[in-house]
C-alpha positions in Angstrom: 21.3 87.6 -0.3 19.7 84.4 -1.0 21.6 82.8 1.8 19.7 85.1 3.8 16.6 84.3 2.2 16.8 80.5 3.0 17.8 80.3 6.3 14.6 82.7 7.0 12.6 80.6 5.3 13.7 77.1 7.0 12.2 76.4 10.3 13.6 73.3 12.0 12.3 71.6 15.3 8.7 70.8 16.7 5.7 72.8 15.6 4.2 74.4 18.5 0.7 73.5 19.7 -2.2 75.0 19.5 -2.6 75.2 23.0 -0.2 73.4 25.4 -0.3 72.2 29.0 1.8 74.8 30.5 0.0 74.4 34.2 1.5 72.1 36.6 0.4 70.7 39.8 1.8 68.3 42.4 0.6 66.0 44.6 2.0 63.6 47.9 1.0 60.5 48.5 1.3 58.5 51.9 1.9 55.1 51.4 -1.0 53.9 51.6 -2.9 56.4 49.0 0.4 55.5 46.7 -0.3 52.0 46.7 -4.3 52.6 46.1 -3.4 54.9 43.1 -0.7 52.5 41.5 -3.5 50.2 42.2 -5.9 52.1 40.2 -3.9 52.8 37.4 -2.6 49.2 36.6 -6.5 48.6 36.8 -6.9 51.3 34.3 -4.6 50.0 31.3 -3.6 53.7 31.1 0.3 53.9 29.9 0.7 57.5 31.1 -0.1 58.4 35.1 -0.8 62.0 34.1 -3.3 61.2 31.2 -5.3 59.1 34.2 -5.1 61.6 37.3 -6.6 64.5 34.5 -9.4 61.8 33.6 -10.2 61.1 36.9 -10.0 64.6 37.6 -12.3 66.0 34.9 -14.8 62.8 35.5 -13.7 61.2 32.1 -14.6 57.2 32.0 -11.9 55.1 33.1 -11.6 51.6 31.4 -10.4 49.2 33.9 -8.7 45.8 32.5 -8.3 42.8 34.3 -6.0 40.1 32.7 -6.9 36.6 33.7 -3.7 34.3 33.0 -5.9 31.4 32.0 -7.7 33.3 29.2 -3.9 34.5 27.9 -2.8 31.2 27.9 -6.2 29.9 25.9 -5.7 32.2 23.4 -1.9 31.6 22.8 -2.7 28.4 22.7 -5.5 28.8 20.2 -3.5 31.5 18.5 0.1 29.1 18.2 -3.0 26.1 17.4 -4.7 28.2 13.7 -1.1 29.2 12.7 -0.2 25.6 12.6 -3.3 24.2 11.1 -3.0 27.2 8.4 0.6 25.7 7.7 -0.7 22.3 7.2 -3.3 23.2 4.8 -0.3 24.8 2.8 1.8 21.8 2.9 -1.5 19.9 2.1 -2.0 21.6 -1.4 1.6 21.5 -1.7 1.1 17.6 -1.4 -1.5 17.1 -3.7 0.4 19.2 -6.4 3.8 17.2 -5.8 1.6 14.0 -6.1 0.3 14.9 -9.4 3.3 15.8 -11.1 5.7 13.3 -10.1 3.2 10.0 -9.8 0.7 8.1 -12.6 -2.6 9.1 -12.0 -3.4 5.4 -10.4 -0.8 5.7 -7.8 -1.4 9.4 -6.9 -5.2 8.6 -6.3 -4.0 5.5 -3.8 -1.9 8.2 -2.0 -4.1 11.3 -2.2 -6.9 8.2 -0.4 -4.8 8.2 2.8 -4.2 11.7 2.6 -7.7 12.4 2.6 -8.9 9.8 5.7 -5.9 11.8 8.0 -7.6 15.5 6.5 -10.7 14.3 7.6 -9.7 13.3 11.1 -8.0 16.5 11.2 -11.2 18.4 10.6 -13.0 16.4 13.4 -10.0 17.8 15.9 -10.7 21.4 14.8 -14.3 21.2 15.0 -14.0 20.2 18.5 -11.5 22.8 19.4 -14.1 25.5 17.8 -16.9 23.9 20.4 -14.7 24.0 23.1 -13.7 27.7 22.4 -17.2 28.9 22.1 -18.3 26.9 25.5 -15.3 28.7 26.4 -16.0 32.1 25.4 -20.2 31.8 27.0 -18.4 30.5 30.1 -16.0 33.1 31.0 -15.9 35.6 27.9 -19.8 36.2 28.5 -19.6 40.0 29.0 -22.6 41.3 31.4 
């Protein structure tokens, strides 16, 4: 009996929804039309076609994307660029540590010197690469 009981109270599998797309439709496309609408939907940075023809059916607003290759590439570059400087200011702290612990205080302070003159040229470089992405962003970032 209490076999019974359990297997009627398991239920396995999806859940059923509250009120699922059971209507279907189809459509043919010339060539032409085909190409407008695969046109249309890359533009739309939709993942799913049937998502986009019911929004452009029912009038919902459809975001169109367009990638521009240069602005990737800027930010990868910028992206690969703050990952690196991140890592140096690790191995920078790192340094400064190491210095203290295994040199006299004298020589440590002669080191930590030259250390300091290359930080600071290396703070000139990023403050130039921060003015060059924010001419960058007004120039073709600027949204209207």
């Amino acid at each position: 009996m209490n076999d019974q009981n359990n297997k009627k109270t398991r239920k396995t599998g999806r859940r059923p929804k509250a009120d699922p797309a059971k209507n279907r439709y189809t459509i043919s496309f010339n060539e032409v039309e085909h190409s407008r609408f695969l046109e249309l939907f890359d533009q739309s940075g939709m993942t799913v076609k049937a998502h986009f023809i019911t929004s452009c059916i029912f009038e919902k607003t459809v975001k169109t994307v367009k990638l521009d290759k240069g602005t990737i590439d800027f930010y990868m570059r910028l992206t690969s660029f703050h990952s690196q400087f991140r890592s140096v200011g690790v191995n920078y702290n790192q340094s400064v540590k190491l210095l203290y612990t295994h040199f006299s205080e004298k020589k440590a302070s002669a080191l930590l010197f030259k250390l300091e003159k290359q930080a600071l040229e290396m703070i000139a470089i990023f403050k130039k690469v921060i003015q060059l992405t924010e001419e960058f962003n007004q120039k073709h970032l600027k949204n209207e």
